[in-house]
C-alpha positions in Angstrom: 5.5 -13.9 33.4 8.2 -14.4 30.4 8.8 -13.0 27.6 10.9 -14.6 24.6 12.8 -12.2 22.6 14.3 -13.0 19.3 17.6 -11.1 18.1 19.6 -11.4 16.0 23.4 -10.0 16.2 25.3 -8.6 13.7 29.2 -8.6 14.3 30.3 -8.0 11.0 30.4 -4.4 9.1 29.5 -4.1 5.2 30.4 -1.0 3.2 27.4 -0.3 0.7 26.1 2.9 -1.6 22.7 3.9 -1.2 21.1 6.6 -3.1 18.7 8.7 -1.1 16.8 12.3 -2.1 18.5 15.0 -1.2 16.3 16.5 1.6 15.6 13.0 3.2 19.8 12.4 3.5 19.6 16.4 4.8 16.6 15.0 7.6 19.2 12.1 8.4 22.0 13.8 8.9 20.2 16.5 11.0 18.6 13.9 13.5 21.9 12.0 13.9 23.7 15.3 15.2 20.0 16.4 17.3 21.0 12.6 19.2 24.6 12.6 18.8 25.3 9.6 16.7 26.4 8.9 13.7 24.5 8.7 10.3 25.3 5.0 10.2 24.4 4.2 13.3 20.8 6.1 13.2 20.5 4.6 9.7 21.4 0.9 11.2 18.3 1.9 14.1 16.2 2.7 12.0 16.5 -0.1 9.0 16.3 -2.8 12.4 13.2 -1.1 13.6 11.9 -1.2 10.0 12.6 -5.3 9.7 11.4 -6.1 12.8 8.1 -4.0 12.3 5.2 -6.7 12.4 3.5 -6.7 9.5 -0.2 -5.5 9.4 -2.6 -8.4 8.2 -3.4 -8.6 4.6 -7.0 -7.5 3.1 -9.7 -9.6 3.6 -10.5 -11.9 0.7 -12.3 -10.3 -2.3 -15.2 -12.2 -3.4 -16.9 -11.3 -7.1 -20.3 -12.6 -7.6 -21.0 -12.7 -11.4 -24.1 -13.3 -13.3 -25.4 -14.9 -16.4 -28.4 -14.5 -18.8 -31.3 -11.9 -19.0 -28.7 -9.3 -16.7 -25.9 -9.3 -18.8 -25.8 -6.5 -21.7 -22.9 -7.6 -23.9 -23.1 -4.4 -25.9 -22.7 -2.1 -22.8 -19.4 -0.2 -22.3 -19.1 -0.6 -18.6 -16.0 1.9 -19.0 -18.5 4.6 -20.0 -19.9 6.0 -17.2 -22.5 8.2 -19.3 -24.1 4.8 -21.0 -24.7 3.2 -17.7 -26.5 5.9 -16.8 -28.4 6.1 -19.8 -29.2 2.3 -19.4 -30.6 2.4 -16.5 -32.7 5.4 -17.0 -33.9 3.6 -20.2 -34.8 0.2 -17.6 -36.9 2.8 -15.3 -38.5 5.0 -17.7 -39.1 2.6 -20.7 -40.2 4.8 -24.0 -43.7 4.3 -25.0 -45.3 5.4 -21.9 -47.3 8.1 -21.8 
């Protein structure tokens, strides 16, 4: 059995600032000693492991079914929780019966 492997080698260095929270540089700095290596290199491990992550598939395709007509209240505040529920008490207990 064989395996194909892509890489991709990096030979050159780049200087950069990145601003990070306080406790999360603290968490960096800490692991890197706990393995003895240094910030940039744990950094550089874990940014490679990031990128190289595969990707978990996308959600599922959303379908919205509308309707038209007799269903459709245009005056109905579909924001308002309170009058749908009033609505459709009013469809299942119409007034007048008694």
């Amino acid at each position: 059995m064989q395996m194909q492997i892509d890489s991709v080698c990096y030979t050159r260095s780049m200087r950069t600032t990145v601003n990070l929270p306080d406790t999360l540089l603290k968490n960096a700095k800490r692991r890197a000693t706990e393995r003895g290596v240094t910030l940039s290199s744990l950094l550089e491990d874990a940014l490679r492991s990031h990128l190289s992550a595969k990707r978990p598939p996308g959600a599922s395709a959303f379908r919205l079914y509308t309707v038209r007509g007799r269903l459709v209240q245009p005056d109905l505040d579909l924001d308002r929780t309170s009058a749908l529920l009033a609505a459709d008490d009013e469809s299942a207990y119409p007034r007048g019966r008694a």
